[in-house]
C-alpha positions as semicolon CSV with decimal commas, in nm:
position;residue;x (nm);y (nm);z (nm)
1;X;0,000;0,000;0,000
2;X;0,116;0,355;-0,096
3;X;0,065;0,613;0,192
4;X;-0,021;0,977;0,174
5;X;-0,024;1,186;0,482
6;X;-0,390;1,353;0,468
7;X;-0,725;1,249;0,612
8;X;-1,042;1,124;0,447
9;X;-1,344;1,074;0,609
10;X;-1,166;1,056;0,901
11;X;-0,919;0,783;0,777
12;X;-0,599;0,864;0,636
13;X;-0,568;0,722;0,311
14;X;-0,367;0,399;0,241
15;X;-0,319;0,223;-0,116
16;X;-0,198;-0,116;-0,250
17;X;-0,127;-0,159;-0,621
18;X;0,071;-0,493;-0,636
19;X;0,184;-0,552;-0,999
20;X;-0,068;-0,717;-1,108
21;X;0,057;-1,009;-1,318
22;X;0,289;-1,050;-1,071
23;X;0,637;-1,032;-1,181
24;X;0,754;-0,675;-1,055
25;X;0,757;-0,502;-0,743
26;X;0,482;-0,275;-0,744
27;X;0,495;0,084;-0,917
28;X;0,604;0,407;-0,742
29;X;0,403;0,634;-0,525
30;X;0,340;1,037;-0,554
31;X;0,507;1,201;-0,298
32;X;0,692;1,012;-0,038
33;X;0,507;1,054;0,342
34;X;0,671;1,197;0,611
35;X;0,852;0,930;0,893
36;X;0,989;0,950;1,186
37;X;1,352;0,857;1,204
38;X;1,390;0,900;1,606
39;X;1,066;0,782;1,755
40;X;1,057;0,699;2,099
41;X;1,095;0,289;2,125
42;X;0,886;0,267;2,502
43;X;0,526;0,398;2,496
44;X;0,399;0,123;2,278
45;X;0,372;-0,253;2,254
46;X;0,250;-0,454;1,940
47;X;0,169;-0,763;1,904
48;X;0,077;-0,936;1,597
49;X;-0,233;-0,792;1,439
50;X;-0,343;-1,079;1,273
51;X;-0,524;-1,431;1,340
52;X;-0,313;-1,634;1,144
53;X;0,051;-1,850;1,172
54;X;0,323;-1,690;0,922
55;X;0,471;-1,946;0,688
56;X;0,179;-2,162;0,710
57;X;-0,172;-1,909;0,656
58;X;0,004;-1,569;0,578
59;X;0,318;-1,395;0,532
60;X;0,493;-1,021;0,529
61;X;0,441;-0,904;0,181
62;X;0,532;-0,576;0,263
63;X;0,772;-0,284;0,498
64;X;0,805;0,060;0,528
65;X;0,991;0,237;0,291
66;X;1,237;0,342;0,510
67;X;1,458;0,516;0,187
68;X;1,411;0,902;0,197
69;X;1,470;0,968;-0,171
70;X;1,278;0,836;-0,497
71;X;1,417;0,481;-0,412
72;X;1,284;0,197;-0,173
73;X;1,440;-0,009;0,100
74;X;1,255;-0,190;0,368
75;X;1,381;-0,150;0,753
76;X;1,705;-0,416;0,679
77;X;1,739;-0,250;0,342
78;X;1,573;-0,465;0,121
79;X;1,316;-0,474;-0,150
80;X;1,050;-0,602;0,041
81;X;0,860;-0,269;0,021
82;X;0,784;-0,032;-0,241
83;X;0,811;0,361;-0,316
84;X;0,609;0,542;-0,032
85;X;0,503;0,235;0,146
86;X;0,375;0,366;0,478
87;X;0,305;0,043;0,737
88;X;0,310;-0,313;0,745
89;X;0,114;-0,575;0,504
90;X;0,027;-0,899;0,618
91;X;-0,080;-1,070;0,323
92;X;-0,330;-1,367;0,319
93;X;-0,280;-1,672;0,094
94;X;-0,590;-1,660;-0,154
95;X;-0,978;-1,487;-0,177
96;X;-1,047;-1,836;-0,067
97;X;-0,881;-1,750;0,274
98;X;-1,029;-1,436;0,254
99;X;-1,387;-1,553;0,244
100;X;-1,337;-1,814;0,499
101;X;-1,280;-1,537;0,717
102;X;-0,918;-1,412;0,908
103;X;-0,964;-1,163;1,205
104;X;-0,800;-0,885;1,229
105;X;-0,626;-0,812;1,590
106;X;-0,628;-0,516;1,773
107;X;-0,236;-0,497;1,812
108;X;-0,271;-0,256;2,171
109;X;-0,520;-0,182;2,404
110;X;-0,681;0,147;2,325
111;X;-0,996;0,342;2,210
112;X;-1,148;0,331;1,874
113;X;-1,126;0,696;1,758
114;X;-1,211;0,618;1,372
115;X;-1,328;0,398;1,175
116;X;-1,510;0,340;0,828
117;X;-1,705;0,032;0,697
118;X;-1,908;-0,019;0,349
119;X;-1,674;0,004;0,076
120;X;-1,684;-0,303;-0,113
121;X;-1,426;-0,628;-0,150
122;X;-1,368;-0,521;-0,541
123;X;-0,984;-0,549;-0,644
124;X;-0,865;-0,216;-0,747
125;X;-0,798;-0,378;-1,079
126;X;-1,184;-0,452;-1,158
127;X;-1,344;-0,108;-0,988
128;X;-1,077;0,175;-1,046
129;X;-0,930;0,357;-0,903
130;X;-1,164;0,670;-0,983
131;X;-1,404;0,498;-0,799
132;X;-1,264;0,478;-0,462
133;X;-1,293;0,866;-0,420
134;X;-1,019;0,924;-0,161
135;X;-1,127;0,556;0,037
136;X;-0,802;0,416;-0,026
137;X;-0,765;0,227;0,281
138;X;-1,100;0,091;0,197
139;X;-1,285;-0,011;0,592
140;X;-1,061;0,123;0,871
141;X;-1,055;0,116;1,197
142;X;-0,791;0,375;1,396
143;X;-0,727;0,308;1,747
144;X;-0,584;0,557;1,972
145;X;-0,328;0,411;2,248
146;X;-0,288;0,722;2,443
147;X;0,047;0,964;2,471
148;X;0,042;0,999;2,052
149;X;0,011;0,683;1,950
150;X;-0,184;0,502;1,707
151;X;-0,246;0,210;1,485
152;X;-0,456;0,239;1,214
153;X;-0,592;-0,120;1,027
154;X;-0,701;-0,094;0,613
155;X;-0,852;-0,289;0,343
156;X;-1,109;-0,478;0,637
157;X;-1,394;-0,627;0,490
158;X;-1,683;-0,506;0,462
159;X;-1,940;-0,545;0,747
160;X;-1,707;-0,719;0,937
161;X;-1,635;-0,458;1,163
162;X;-1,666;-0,584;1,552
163;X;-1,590;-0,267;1,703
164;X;-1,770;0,116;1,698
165;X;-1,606;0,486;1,802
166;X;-1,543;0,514;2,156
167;X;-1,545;0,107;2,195
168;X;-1,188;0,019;2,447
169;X;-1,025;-0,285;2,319
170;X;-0,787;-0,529;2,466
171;X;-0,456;-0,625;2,270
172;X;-0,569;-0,900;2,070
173;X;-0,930;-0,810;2,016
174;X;-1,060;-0,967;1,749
175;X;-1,186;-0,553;1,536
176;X;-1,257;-0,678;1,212
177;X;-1,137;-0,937;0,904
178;X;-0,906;-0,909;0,656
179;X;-1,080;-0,777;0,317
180;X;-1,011;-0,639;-0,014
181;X;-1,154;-0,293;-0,010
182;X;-0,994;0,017;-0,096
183;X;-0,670;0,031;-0,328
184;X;-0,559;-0,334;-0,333
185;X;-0,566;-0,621;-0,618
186;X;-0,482;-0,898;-0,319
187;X;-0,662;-0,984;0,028
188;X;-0,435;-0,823;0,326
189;X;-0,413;-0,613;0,637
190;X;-0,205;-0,293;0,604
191;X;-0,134;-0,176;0,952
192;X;0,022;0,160;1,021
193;X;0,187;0,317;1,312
194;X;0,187;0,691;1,403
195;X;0,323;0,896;1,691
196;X;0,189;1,257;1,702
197;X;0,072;1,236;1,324
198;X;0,357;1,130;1,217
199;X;0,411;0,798;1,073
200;X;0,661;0,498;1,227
201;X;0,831;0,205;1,111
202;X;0,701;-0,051;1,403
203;X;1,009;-0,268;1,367
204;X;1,294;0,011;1,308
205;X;1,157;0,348;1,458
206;X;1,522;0,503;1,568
207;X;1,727;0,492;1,220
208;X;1,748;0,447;0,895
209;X;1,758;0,069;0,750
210;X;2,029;-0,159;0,891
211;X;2,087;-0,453;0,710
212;X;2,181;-0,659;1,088
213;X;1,824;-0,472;1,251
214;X;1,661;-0,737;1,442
215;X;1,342;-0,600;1,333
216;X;1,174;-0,582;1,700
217;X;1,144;-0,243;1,733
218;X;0,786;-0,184;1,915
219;X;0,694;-0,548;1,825
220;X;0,645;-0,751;2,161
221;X;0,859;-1,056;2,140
222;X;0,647;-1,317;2,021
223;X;0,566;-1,103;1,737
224;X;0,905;-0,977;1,614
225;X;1,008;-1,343;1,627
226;X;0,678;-1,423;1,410
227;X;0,802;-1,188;1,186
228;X;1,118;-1,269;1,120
229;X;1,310;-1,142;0,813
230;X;1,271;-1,333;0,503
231;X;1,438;-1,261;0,125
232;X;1,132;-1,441;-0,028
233;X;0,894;-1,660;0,089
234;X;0,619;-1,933;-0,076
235;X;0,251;-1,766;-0,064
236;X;0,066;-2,121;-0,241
237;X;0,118;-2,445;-0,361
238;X;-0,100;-2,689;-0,504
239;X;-0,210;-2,899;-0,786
240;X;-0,389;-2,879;-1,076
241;X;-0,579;-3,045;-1,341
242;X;-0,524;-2,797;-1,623
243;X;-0,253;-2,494;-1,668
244;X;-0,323;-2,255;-1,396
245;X;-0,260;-1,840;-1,405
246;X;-0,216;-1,590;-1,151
247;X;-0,557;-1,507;-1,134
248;X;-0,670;-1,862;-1,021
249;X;-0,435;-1,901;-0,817
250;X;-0,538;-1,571;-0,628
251;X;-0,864;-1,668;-0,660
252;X;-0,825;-2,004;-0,467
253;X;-1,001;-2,306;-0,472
254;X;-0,824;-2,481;-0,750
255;X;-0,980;-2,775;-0,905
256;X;-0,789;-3,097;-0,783
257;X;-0,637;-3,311;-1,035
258;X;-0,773;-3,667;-1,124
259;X;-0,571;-3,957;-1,289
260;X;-0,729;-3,908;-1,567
261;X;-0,636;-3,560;-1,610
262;X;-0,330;-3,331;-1,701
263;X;-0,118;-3,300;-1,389
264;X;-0,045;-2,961;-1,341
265;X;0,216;-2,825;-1,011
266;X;0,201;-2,461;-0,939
267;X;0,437;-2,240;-0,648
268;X;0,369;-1,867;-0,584
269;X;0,667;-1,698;-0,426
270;X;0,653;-1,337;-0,284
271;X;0,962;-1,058;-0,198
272;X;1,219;-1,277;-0,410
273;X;1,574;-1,092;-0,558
274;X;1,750;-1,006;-0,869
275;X;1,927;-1,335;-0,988
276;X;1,691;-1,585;-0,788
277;X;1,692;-1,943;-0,977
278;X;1,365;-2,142;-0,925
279;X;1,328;-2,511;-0,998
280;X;1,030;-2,708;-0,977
281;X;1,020;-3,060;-1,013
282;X;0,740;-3,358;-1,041
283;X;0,816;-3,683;-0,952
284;X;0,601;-4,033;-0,995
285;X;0,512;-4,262;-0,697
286;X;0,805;-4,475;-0,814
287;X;1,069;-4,147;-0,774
288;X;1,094;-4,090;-1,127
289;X;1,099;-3,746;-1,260
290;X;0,739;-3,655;-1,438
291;X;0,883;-3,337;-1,513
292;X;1,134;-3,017;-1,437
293;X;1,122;-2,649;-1,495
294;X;1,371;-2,430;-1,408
295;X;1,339;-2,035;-1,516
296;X;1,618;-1,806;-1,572
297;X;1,782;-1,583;-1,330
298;X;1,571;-1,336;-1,215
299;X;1,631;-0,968;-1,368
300;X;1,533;-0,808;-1,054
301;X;1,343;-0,828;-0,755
302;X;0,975;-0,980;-0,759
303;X;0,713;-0,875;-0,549
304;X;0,539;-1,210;-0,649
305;X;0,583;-1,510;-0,912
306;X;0,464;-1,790;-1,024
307;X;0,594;-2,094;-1,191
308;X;0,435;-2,469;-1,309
309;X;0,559;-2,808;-1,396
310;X;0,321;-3,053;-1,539
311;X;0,212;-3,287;-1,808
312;X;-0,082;-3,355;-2,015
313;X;-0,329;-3,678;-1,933
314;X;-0,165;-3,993;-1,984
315;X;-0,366;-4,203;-2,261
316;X;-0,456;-4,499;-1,960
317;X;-0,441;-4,239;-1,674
318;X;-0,182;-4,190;-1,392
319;X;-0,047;-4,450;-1,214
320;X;-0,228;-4,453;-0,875
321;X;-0,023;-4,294;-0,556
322;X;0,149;-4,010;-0,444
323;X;0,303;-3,767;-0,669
324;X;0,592;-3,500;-0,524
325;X;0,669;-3,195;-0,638
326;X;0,992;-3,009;-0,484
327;X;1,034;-2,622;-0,510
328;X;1,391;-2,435;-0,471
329;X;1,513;-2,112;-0,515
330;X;1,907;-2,094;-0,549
331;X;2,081;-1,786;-0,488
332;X;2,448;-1,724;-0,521
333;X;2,445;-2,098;-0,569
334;X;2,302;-2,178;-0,250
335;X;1,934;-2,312;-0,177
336;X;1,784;-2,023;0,040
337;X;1,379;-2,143;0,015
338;X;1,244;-2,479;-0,072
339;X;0,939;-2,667;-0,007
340;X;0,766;-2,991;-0,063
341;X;0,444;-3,062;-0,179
342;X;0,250;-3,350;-0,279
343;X;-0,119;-3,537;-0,411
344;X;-0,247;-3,843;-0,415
345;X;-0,386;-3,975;-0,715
């Protein structure tokens, strides 16, 4: 999500234009918002503002843009932000997730001082942005923590708001679920952190990015260790009976494969660099290989891709049992993310 430092309808406004066909990071903002550098690091404890397990149900997506100029750097001075990014996104797997339902956490006790519900779950992509008139951050809720501080919680769906102005809420409040209102083409919770109207990077607020930062900043402990660092990360993985394309695979609920049809293995990887080497391979019951793909060196960073291996129906089906398919990203020559997956046929 892009940030821009005014209020709207008592919200201020937060956008998130991924790239859409998911092979770059996403576009550049306007003007970049103002951030505090020196914030105070007591005053305020977060904890994770989100009902789900990262690396299993969600993931980071996205930082602060912690680089002052035209470029963008995330708190350890990496690409996993974009130009103007002002908070946190905690990014949900699929719109199948989404519709199953994922609370949204009130990360601090406080009061609910703002809040906005009724814009719809419509990607950016299919509504426009024209249409959002200033509601970037789509159903909000801003909770005020006292002494300056507050979090504010975008792109909720709608009607799923749990809380009204004036409401107190305990850390870990269930406030609201994760949506896909306002400016966003994927299903996520942008949290942002301010101190006296100004915004904060929750897990660097005293400097500039650090490439050794531990990240904990004003996240309690069981949070910042949630949220641990990662250069890339797998978002889905499944199986298919036919090709699949981004779209599907955002959408969710992907048709299993039968023996009788094509046989079709599919990884989504987020926050991945320049020079990243992904293999995917398929192998029968019996070990062998069905199939490999392996795609070129990256160019440059990704803020999401996806890749598939597969074959078409066999003329007397697939042999019955378990078929494997291994995923690994190589960089510098080293495996730095891999994961298994498998179906039985």
């Amino acid at each position: 999500m892009k940030f821009a430092p005014i209020l709207l309808a008592g919200l201020a406004a937060a956008c998130a234009p991924p790239a859409s066909q998911a092979q770059d990071p996403q576009p550049a903002a306007a003007a970049k918002a103002p951030i505090s550098e020196k914030a105070p690091v007591s005053g305020l404890q977060l904890d994770f503002p989100v009902a789900c397990e990262i690396g299993a149900t969600c993931e980071v997506q996205n930082y602060v843009d912690r680089d002052p100029g035209p470029g963008a750097q995330d708190y350890r001075c990496g690409s996993n932000t974009y130009e103007a990014h002002g908070g946190v996104d905690i990014r949900i797997p699929d719109m199948a997730a989404q519709a199953a339902g994922v609370e949204v956490l009130a990360a601090a006790p406080g009061r609910v001082a703002r809040l906005r519900d009724g814009v719809p779950d419509i990607s950016v992509t299919e509504r426009g942005k024209a249409a959002l008139q200033g509601q970037d951050c789509g159903n909000g809720i801003v909770v005020d923590h006292g002494n300056g501080w507050e979090t504010q919680y975008c792109h909720l769906a709608r009607g799923s708001l749990k809380v009204k102005v004036g409401d107190q809420v305990a850390a870990g409040t269930p406030i609201a679920r994760i949506g896909l209102s306002g400016n966003t083409e994927y299903p996520h919770l942008h949290l942002t952190v301010r101190k006296d109207g100004t915004m904060v990077d929750p897990s660097a607020p005293e400097g500039a990015c650090d490439p050794a930062s531990s990240g904990a900043g004003l996240w309690s402990a069981p949070a910042a260790q949630a949220m641990a660092y990662k250069s890339g990360a797998v978002l889905n993985t499944g199986f298919a009976g036919a090709p699949v394309s981004m779209a599907a695979i955002e959408a969710g609920g992907l048709a299993r494969p039968t023996a009788a049809s094509a046989l079709v293995a599919y990884v989504r990887a987020i926050n991945l660099q320049g020079g990243d080497i992904q293999e995917l391979t398929l192998k029968a019951p019996d070990g062998a290989v069905v199939v490999t793909s392996v795609q070129p060196a990256l160019d440059r960073a990704k803020a999401q891709y996806f890749m598939m291996a597969g074959k078409k129906a066999q003329a007397n089906g697939w042999p019955r049992g378990r078929y494997v398919a291994t995923y690994a990203v190589k960089r510098g020559g080293k495996v730095v993310i891999s994961r298994t997956f498998d179906v039985a046929l």
